[in-house]
Steps between C-alpha positions, in 0.01 A plus 500: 500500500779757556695409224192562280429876668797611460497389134172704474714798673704465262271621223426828692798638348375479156407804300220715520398764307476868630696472752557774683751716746311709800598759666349620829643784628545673851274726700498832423741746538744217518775361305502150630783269414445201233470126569489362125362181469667303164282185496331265227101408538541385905547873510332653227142376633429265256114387496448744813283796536706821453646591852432173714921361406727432732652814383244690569479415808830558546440852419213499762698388755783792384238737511407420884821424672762646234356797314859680403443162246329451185445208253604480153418182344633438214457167454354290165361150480726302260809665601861289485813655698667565148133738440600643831853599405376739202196593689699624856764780382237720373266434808759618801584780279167640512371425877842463678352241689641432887424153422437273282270170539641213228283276436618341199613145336191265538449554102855399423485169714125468291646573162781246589794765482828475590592574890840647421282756284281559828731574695705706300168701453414487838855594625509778189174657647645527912782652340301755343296555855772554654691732250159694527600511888137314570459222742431150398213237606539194294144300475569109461315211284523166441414218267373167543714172520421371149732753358776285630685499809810729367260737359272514758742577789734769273200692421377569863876566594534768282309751670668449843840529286418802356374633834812404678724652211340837499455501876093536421210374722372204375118314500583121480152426335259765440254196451529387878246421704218473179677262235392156621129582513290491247239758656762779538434542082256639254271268327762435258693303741820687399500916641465542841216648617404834633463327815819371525671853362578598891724224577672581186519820684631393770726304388665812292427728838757288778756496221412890460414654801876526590604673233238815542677588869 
């Protein structure tokens, strides 16, 4: 049963059209600093109501507790590290983000792609997030046993390398706590749901919190 969820996880990364990047800005009179979120569909709220995404919640809970904070979320369904590499430079140019959320990869393990590519991507982006002087939250996946053993195990350790390298915070599995049951998705049986968005929240928020002190 979990190997077959986390196959249909899998095929939440796959492209959809119109994505979209928000931005929600700060209160007014303010020039709050900029989390931006660079995600595929787990953060682009694929198959949710506009607003109800972990990421938007993210920005609620910013707004309460953190206001000198806002969201940019930048992130499109379909997205592979390699899209992330072109998409990134022109991003931190324009909102000088504080930090950045990366939530990237699950597409290349999907599409099959080579892990040295990954994490030359991955480790090309932290570079560029810390060039940009920003602060780094790495957001981890994984992939189901029947990719192989070798595979399997690389892929999830390349988001704690990357973290270590770059001296970034890091989320083990943004999926934790909802991947092995079936109720925590939509009807499809692959997106989470809207109910399950807040421990997806959470999940980002321990690894987070710290770095907004």
């Amino acid at each position: 049963m979990i190997v077959r969820l986390f196959c249909l996880l899998l095929l939440a990364f796959a492209p959809l059209s119109g994505a979209h990047a928000q931005t929600a800005a700060g209160g007014p009179g303010s020039a709050p600093r900029a989390i931006l979120v660079m995600g595929d569909s787990l953060s682009a709220e694929y198959g949710l109501a506009r607003g109800t995404g972990w990421v938007a919640r993210l920005e609620e809970r910013l707004r309460r507790d953190h206001p000198q904070y806002r969201v940019v979320n930048a992130s499109v369904s379909g997205e592979t590290t390699s899209g992330g590499v072109n998409r990134l430079p022109p991003l931190l140019a324009e909102h000088r983000p504080a930090i950045v959320i990366l939530e990237l990869g699950g597409n290349d393990a999907l599409r099959g792609l080579s892990l040295d590519m990954t994490e030359r991507n991955l480790d090309a982006m932290a570079g560029m997030v810390r060039q940009a002087r920003a602060r780094l939250l790495v957001a981890g996946m994984q992939i189901p046993p029947n990719y192989g053993r070798a595979y399997t195990e690389r892929f999830r350790g390349l988001f704690a390398r990357t973290a270590q390298a770059h001296q970034a915070a890091l989320v083990p599995f943004l999926l934790e706590g909802i991947a092995e049951d079936r109720a925590n998705f939509q009807p499809d049986g692959i997106h989470p749901s809207e109910a399950a968005q807040p421990v997806l929240m959470e999940n980002v928020w321990k690894a987070l919190e710290p770095l907004l002190r």
